[in-house]
Z-matrix of the N, CA and C atoms (Angstrom, degrees):
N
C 1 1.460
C 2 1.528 1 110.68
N 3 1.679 2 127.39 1 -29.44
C 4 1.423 3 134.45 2 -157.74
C 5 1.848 4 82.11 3 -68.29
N 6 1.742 5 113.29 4 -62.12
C 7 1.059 6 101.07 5 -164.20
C 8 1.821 7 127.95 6 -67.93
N 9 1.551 8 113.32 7 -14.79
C 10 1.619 9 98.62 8 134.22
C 11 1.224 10 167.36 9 -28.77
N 12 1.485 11 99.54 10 -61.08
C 13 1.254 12 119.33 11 133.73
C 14 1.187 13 132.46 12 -19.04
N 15 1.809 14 92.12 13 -77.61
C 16 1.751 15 103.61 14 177.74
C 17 1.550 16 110.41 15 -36.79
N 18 1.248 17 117.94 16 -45.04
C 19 1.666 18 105.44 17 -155.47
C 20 1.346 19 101.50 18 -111.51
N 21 1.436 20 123.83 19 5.06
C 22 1.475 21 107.65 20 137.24
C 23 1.403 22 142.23 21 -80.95
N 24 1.411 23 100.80 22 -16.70
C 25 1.331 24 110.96 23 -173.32
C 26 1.853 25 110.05 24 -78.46
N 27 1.533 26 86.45 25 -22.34
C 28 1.674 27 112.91 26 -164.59
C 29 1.681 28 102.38 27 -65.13
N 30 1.052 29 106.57 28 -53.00
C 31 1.420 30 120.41 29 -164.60
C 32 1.663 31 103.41 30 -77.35
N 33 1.345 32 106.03 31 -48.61
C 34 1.437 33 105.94 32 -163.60
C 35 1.869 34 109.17 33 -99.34
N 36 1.423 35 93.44 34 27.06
C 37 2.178 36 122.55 35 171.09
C 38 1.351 37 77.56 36 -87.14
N 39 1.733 38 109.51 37 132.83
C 40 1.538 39 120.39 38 153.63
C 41 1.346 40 107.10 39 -69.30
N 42 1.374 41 125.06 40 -9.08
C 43 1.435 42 130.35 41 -172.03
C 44 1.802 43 93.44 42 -65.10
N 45 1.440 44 117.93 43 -46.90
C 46 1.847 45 118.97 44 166.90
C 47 1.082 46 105.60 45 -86.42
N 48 1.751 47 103.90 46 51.23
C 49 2.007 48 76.53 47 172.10
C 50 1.812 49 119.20 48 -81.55
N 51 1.610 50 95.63 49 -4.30
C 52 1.777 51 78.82 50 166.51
C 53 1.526 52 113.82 51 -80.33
N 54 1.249 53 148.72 52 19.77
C 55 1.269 54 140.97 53 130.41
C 56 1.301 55 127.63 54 -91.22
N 57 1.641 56 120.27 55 13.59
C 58 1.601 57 126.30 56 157.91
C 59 1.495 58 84.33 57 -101.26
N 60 0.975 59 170.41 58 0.63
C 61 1.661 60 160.41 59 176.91
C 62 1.482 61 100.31 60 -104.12
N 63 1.214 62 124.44 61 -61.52
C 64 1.945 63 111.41 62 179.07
C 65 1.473 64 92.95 63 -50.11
N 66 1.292 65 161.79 64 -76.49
C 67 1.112 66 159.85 65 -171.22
C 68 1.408 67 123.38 66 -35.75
N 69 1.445 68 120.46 67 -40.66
C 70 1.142 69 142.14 68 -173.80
C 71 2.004 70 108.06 69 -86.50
N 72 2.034 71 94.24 70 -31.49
C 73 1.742 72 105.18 71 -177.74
C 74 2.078 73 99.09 72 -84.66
N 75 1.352 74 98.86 73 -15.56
C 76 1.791 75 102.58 74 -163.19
C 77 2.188 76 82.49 75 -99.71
N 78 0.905 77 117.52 76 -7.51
C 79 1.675 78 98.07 77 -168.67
C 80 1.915 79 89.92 78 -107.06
N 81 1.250 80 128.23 79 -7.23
C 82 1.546 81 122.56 80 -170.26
C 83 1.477 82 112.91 81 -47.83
N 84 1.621 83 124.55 82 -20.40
C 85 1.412 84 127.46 83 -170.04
C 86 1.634 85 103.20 84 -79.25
N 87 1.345 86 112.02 85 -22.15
C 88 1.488 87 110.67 86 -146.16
C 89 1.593 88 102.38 87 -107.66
N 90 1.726 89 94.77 88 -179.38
C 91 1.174 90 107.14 89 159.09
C 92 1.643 91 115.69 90 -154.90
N 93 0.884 92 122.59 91 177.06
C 94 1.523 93 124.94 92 166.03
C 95 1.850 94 118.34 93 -11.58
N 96 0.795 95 99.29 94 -45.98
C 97 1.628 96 121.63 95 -158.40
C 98 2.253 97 93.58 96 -83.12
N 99 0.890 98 106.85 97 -13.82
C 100 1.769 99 143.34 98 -168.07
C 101 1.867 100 109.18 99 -103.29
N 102 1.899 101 98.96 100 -22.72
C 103 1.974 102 76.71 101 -172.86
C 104 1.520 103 118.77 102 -66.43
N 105 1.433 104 128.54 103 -11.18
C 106 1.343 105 134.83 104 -155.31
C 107 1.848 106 89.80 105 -80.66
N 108 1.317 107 120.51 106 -45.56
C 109 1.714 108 115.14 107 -177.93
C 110 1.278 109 93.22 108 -88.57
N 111 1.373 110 137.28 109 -34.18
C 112 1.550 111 112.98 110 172.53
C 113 1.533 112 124.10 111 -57.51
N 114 1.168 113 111.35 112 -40.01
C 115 1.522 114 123.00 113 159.02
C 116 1.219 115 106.88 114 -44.81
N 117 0.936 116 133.27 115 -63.02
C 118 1.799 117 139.26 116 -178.56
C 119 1.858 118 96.07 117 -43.54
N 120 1.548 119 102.52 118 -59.78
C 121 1.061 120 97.31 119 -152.09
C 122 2.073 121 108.17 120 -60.15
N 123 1.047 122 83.32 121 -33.25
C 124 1.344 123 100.75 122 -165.64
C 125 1.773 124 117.46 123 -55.34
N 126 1.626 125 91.17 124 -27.49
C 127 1.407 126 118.08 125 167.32
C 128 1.541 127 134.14 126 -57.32
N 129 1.614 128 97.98 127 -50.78
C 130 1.334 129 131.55 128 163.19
C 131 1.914 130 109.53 129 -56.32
N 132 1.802 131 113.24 130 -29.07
C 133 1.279 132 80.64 131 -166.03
C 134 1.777 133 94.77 132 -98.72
N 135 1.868 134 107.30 133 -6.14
C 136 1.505 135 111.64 134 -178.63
C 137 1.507 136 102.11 135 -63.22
N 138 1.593 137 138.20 136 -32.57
C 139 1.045 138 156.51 137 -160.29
C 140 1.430 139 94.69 138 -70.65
N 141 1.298 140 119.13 139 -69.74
C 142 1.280 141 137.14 140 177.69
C 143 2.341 142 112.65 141 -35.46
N 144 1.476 143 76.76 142 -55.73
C 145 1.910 144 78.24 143 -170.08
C 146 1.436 145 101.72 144 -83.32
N 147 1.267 146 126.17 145 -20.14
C 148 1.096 147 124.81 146 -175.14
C 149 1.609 148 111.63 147 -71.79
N 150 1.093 149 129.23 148 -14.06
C 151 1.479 150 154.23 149 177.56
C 152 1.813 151 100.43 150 -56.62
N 153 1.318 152 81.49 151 -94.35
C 154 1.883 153 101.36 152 159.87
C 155 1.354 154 113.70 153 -24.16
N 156 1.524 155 111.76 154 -70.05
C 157 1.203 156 99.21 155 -148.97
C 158 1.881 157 112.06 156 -67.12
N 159 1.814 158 103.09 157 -11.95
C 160 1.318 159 115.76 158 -179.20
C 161 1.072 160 107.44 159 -68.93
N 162 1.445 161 120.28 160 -59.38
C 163 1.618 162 111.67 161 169.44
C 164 1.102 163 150.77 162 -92.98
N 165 2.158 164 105.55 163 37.36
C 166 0.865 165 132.55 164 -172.87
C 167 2.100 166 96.52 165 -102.64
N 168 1.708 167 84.62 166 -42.31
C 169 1.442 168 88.06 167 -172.99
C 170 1.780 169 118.05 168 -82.94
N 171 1.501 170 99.14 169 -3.54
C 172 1.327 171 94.07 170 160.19
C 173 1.958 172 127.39 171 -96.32
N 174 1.532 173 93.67 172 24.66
C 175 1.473 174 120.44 173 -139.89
C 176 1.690 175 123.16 174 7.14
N 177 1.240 176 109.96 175 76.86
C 178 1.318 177 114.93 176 169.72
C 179 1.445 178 107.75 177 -106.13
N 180 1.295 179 110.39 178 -10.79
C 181 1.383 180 115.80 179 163.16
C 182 1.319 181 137.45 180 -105.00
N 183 1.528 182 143.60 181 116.13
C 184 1.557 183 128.52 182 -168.35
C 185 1.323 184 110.81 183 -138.22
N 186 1.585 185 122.86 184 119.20
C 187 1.217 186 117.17 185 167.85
C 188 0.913 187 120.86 186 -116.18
N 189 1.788 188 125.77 187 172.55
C 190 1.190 189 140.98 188 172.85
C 191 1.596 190 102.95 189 -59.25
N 192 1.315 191 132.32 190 109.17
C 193 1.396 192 123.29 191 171.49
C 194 1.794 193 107.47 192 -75.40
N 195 1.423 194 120.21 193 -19.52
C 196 1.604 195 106.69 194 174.33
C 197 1.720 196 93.52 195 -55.13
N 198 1.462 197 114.41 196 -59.98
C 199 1.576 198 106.13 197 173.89
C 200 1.492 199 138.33 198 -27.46
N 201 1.530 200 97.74 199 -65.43
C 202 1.395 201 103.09 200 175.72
C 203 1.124 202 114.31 201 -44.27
N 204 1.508 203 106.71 202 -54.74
C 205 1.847 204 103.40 203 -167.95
C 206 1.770 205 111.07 204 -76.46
N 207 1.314 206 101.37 205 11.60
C 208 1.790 207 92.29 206 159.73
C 209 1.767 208 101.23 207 -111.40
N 210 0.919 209 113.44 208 -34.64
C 211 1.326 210 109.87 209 -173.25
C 212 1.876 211 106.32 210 -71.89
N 213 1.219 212 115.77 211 -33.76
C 214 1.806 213 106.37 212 165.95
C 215 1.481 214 111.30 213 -47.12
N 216 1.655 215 127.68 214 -63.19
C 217 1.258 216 125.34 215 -172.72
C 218 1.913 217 92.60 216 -55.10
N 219 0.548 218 159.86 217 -105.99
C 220 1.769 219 163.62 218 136.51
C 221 1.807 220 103.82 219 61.43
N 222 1.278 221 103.63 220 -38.98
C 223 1.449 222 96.98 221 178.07
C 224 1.418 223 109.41 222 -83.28
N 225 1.681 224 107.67 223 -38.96
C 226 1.657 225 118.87 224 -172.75
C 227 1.761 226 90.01 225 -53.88
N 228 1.295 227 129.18 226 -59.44
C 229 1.274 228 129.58 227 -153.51
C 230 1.606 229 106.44 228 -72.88
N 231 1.337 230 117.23 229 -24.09
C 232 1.188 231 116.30 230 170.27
C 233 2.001 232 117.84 231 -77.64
N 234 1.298 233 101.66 232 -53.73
C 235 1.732 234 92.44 233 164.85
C 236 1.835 235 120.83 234 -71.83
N 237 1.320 236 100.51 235 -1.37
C 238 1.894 237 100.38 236 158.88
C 239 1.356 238 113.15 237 -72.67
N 240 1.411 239 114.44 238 -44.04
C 241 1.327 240 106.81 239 -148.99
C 242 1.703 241 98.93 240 -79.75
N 243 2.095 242 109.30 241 -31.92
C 244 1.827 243 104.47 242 177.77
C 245 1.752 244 85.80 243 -62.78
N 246 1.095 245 158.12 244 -64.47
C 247 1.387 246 115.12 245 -147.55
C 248 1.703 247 107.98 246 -93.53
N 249 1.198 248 119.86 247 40.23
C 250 1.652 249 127.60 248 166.33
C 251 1.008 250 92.22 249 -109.04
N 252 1.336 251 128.91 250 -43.04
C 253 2.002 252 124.93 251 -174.61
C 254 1.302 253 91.21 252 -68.82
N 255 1.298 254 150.37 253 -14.10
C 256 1.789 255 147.02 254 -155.89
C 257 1.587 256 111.89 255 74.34
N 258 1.538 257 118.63 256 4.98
C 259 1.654 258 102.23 257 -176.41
C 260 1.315 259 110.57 258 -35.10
N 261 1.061 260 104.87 259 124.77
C 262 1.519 261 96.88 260 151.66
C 263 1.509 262 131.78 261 -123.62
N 264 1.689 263 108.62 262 141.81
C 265 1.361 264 98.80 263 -164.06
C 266 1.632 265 127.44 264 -107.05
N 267 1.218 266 98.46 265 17.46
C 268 1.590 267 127.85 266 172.55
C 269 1.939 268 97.05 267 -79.29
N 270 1.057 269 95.01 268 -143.52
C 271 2.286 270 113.63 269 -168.05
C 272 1.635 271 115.68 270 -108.05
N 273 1.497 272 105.13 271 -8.85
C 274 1.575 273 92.35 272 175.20
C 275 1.424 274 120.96 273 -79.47
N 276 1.437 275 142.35 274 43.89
C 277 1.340 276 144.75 275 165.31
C 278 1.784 277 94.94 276 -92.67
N 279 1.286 278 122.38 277 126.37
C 280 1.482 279 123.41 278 148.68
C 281 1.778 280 131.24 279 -14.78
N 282 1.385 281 97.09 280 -71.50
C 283 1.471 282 127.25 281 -166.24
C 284 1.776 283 101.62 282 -76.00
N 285 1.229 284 106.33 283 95.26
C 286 1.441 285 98.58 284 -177.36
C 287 1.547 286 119.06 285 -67.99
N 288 1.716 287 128.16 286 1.35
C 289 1.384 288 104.75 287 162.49
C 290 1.852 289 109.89 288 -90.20
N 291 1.558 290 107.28 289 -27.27
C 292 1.484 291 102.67 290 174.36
C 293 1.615 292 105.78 291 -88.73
N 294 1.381 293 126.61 292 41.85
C 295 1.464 294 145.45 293 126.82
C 296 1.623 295 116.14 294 -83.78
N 297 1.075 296 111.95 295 -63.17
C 298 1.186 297 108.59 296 179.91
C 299 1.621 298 116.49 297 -67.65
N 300 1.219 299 134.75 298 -26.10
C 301 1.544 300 133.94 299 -170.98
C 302 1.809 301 89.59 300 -86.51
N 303 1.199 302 132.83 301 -37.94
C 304 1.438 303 113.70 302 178.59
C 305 1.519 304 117.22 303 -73.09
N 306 1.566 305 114.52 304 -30.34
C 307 1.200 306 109.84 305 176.34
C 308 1.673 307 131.39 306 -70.78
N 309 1.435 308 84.46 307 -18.69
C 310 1.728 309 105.69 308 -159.73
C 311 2.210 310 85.11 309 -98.43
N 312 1.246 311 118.89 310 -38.04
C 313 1.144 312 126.46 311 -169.64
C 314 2.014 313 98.67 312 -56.05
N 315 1.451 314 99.57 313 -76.83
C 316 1.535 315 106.46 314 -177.95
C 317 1.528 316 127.09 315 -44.80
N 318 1.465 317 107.14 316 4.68
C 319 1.707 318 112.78 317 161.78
C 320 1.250 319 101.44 318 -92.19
N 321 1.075 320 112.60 319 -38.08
C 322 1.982 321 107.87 320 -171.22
C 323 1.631 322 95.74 321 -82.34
N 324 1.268 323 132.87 322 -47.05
C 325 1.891 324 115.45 323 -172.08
C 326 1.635 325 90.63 324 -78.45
N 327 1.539 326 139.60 325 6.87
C 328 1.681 327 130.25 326 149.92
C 329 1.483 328 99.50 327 -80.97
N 330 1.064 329 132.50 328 -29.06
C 331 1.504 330 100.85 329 -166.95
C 332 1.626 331 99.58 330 -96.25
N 333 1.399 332 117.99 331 -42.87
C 334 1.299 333 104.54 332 176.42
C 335 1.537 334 111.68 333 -40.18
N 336 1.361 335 122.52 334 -65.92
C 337 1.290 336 119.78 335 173.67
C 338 1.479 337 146.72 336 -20.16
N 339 1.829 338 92.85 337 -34.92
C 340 1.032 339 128.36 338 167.15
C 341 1.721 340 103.84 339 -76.49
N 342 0.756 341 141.65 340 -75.71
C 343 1.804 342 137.47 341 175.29
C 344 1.143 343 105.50 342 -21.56
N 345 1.538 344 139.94 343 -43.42
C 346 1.496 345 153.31 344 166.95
C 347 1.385 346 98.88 345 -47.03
N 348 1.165 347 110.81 346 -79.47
C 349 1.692 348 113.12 347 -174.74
C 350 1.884 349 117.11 348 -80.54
N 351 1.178 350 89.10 349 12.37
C 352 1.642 351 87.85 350 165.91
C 353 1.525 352 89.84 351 -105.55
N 354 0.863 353 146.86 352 -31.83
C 355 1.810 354 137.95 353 171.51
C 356 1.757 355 112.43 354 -47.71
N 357 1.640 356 101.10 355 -44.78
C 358 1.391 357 105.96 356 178.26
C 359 1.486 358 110.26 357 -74.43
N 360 1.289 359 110.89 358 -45.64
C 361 1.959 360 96.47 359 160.44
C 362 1.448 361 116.29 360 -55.74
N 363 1.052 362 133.86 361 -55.31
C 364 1.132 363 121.16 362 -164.29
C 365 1.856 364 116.66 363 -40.47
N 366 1.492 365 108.97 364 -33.13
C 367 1.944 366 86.12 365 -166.15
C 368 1.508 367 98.55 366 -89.76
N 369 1.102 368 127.83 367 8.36
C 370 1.438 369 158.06 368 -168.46
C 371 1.822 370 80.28 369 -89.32
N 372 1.400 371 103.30 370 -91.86
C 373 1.517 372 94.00 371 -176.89
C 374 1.698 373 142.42 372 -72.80
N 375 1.206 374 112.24 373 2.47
C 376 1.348 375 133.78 374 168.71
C 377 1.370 376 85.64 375 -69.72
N 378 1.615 377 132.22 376 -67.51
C 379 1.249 378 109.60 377 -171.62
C 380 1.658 379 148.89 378 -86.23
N 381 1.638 380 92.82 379 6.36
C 382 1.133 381 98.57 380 155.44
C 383 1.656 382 131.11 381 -135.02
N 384 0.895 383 110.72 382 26.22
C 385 1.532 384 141.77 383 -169.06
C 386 1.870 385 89.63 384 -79.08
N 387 1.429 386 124.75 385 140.02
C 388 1.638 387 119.44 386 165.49
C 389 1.078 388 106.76 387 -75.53
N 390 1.112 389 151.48 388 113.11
C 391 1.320 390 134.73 389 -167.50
C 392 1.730 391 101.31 390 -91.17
N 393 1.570 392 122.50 391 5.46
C 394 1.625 393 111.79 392 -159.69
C 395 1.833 394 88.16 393 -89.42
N 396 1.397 395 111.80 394 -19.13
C 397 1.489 396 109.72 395 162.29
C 398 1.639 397 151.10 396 -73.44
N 399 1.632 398 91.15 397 16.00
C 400 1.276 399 101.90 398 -172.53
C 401 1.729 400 109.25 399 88.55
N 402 1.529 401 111.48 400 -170.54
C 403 0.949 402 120.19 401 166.21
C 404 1.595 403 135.70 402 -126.99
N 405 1.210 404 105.19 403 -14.44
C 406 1.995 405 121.74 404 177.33
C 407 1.517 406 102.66 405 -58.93
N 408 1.664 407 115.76 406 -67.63
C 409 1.551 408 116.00 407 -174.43
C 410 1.595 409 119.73 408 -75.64
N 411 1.276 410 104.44 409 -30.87
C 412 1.599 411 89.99 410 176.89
C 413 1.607 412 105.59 411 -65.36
N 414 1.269 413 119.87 412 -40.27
C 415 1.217 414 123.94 413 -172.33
C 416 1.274 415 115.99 414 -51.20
N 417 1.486 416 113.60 415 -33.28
C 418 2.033 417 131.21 416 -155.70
C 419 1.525 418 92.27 417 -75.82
N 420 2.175 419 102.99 418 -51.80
C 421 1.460 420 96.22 419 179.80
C 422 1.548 421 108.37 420 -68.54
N 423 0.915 422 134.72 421 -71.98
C 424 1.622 423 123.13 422 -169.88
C 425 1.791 424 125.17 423 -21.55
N 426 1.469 425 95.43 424 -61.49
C 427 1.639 426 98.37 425 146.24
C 428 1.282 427 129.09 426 -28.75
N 429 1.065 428 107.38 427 -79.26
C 430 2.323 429 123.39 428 166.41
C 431 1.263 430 98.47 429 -28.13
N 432 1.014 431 119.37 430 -71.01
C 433 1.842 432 125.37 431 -163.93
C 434 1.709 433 99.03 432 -69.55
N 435 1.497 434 137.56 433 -46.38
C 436 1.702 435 122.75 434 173.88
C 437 1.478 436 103.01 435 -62.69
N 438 1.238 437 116.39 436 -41.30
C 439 1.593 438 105.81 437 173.81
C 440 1.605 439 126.78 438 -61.83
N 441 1.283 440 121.80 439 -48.19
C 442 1.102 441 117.68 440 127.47
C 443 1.813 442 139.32 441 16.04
N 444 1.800 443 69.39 442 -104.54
C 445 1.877 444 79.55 443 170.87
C 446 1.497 445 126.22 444 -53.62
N 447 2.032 446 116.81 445 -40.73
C 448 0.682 447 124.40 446 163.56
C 449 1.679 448 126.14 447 -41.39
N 450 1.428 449 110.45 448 -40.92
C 451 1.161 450 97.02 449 177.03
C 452 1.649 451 129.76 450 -89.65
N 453 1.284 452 84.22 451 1.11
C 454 1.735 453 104.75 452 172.08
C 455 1.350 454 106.09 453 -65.12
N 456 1.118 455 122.34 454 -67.08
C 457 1.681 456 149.14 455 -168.67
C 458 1.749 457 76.02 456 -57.77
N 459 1.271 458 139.06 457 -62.57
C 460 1.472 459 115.01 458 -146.16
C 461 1.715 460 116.09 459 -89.59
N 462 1.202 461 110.19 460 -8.80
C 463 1.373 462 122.95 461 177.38
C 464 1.690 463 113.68 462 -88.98
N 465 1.596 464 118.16 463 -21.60
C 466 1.450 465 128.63 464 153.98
C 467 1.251 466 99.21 465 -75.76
N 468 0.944 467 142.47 466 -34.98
C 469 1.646 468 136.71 467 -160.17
C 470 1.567 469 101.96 468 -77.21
N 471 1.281 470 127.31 469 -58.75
C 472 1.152 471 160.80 470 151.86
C 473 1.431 472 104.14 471 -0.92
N 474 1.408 473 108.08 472 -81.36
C 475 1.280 474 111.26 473 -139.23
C 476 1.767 475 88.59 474 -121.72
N 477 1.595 476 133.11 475 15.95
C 478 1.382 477 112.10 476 99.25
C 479 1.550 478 132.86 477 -50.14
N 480 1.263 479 102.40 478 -26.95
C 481 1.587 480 91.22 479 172.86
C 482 1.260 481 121.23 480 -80.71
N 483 0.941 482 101.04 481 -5.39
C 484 1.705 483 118.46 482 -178.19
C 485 1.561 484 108.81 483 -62.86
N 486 1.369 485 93.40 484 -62.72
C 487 1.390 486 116.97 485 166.83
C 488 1.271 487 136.04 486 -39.33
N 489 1.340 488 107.42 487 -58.64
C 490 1.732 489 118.03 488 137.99
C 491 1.905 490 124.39 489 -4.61
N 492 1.995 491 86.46 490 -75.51
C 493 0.952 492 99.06 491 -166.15
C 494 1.793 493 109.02 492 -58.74
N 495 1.061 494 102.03 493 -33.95
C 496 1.519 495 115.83 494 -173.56
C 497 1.586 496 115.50 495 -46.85
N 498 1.796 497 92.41 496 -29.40
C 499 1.293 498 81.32 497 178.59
C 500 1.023 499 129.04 498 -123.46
N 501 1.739 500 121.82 499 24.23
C 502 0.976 501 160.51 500 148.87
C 503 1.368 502 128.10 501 107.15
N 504 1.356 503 105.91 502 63.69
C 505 1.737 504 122.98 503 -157.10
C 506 1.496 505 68.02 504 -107.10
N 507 1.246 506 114.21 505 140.41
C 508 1.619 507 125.43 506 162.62
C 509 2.044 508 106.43 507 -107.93
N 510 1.483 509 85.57 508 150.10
C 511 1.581 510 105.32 509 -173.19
C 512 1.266 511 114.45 510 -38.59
N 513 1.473 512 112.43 511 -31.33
C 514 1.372 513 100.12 512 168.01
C 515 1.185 514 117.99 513 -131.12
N 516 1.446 515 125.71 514 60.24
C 517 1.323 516 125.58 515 98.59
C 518 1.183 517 146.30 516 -68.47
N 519 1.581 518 107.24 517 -29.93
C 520 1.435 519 125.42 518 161.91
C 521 1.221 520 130.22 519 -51.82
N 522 1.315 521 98.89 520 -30.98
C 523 1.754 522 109.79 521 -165.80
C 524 1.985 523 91.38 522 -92.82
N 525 1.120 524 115.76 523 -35.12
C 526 1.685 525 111.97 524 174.88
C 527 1.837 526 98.43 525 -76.89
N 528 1.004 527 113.26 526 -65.38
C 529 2.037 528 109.60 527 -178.82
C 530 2.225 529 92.08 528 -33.33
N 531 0.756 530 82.98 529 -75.25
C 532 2.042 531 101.30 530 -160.08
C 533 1.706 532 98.25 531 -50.31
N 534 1.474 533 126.11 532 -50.21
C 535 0.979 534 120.47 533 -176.97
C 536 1.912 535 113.53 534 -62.52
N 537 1.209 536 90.25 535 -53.09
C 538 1.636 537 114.17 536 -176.36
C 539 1.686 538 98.32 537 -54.37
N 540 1.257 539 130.26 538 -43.86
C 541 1.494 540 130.98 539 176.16
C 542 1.766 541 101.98 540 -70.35
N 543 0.865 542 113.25 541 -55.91
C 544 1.518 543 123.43 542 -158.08
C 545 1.915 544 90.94 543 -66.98
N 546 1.069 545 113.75 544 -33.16
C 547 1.772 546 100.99 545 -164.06
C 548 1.699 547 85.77 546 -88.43
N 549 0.927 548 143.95 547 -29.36
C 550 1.248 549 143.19 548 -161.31
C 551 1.883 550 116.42 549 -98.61
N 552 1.578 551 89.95 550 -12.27
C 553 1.869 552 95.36 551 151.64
C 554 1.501 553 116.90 552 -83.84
N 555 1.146 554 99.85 553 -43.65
C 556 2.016 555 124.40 554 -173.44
C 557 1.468 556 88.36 555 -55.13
N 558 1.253 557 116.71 556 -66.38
C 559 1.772 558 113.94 557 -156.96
C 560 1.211 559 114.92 558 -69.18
N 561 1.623 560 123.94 559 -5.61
C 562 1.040 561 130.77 560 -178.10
C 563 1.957 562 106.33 561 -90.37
N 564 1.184 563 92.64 562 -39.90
C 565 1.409 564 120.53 563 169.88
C 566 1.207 565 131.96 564 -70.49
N 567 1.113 566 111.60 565 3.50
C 568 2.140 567 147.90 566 -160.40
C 569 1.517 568 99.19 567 -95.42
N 570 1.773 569 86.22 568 -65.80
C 571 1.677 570 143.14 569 -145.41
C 572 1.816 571 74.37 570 -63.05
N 573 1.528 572 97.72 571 -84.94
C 574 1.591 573 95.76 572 -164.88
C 575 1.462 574 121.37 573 -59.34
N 576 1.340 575 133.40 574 2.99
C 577 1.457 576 116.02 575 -145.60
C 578 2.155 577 78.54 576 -132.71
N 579 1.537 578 99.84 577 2.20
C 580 1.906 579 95.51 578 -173.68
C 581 1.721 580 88.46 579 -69.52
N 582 1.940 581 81.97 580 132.48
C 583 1.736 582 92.15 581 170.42
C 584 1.167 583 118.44 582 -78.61
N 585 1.307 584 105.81 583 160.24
C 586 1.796 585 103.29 584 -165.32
C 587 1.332 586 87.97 585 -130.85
């Protein structure tokens, strides 16, 4: 259960708030009516770090963390800028196969994304992970609990946006307000974290 915990508490620590902001820059299209593919999505990016963090903790994997922590803001600024262009990853494209390749696309650039920020969990969980338990189940719960949290963070996120909508902020204004905020925390967060 501790390592449940761990990775709820982990994710939903403002101390990671650049992994409550990729979440918050990947949910700008949506709203309430949206948690069932945000859930998906959210899945896709646990899928993603959970990768890393497996073959981080078997250390076959090692990165530069000055890196990581420029390259995390790097993803936020990259899913700001598709919803500043208006991508959208819901059904309003015309062309129903370049409907389906954007919708089906933005699970795979979430999980990659996720491999990025599963690097930044990882020294996070190397150091507090039990290690006298192996590594498969502590790992499954830690996962459980960011997924979790993750979906905590996206169902508040949400249904302020909900709220929004209520009062008649349309999707894309939201997606320019949220994107336009979200790339302009990241780049600030780029700015300070570029390795030297």
């Amino acid at each position: 259960m501790n390592d449940i915990f761990l990775g709820a508490t982990h994710i939903t620590d403002l101390a990671g708030f650049d992994h409550i902001l990729f979440l918050v820059a990947l949910a700008a299209s949506y709203d309430l009516t949206k948690l069932g593919r945000m859930a998906l999505l959210a899945t896709a990016f646990t899928i993603g770090h959970s990768l890393t963090l497996f073959l981080a903790g078997l250390d076959l994997v090692r990165a530069s963390l000055s890196w990581i922590e420029f390259l995390i803001p790097v993803t936020i600024i990259a899913m700001s800028i598709l919803q500043i262009g208006g991508t959208s990853f819901d059904l309003s494209l015309k062309k129903q196969a370049s409907r389906a390749y954007v919708r089906n696309s933005i699970y795979l650039i979430t999980a990659l994304f996720g491999l990025i920020h599963g690097l930044g969990f990882s020294s996070f969980y190397r150091i507090a992970a039990d290690r006298g338990a192996g590594i498969v189940l502590p790992l499954l719960k830690f996962n459980l609990g960011v997924e979790l949290g993750q979906l905590l963070i996206l169902t508040v996120t949400l249904a302020i946006f909900s709220l929004g909508r209520a009062f008649g902020v349309t999707t894309r204004s939201q997606q320019l307000v949220i994107g336009g905020a979200t790339f302009g925390l990241a780049a600030m967060m780029a700015i300070e974290n570029f390795p030297t």
